[in-house]
C-alpha positions, -999 to +999 in steps of 0.1 A: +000+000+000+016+035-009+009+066+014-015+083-008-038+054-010-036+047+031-039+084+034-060+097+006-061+135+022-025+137+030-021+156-005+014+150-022+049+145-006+060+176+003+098+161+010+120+141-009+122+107+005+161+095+005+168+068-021+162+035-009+135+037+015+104+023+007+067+033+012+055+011+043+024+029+048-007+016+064-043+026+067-042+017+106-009+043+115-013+076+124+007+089+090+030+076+063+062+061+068+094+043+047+116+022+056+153+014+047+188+007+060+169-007+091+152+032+099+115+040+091+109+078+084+076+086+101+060+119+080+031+135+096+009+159+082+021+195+075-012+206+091-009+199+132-048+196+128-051+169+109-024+147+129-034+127+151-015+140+185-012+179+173+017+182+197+040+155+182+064+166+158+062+165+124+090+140+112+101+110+133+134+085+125+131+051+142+156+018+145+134-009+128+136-048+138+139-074+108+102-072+107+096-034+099+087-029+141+097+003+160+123+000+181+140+028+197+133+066+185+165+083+170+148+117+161+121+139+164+121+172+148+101+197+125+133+204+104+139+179+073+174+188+067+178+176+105+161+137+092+185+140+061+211+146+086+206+117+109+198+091+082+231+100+068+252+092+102+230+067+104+236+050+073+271+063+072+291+034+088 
């Protein structure tokens, strides 16, 4: 399932999701999300209204198990450049 069919009002992608990850979305989460190099890149809504915890951040980098499961929270932040950032030391070794 892609993110605009689990999410049908989330509009389009307003950030370019790194090479390599792939769109895990799911009709039951709270917002899109890809996974790759054993992180999923959570992507909220642009619009804190629509999310579903309006004081959650919008972007979220996780440490995946073999299965796709969250394990551990790496980063939460607003700023994309700051998810680019940690998937590249992240990635990086």
């Amino acid at each position: 399932m892609t993110y605009s069919i689990a999410f049908p009002d989330f509009g389009p992608m307003d950030v370019a999701i790194p090479a390599g990850f792939d769109d895990t979305s799911w009709k039951n989460d709270a917002c899109p999300s890809f996974i790759g190099f054993g992180l999923k890149i959570w992507v909220d809504y642009a619009d804190a209204a629509k999310r579903e915890m309006e004081n959650l951040t919008r972007f979220a980098v996780v440490k995946v198990d073999e299965e796709g499961c969250d394990i551990e929270y790496v980063l939460q932040s607003d700023d994309w450049n700051e998810v680019l950032a940690c998937i590249k030391t992240h990635t990086e070794a």
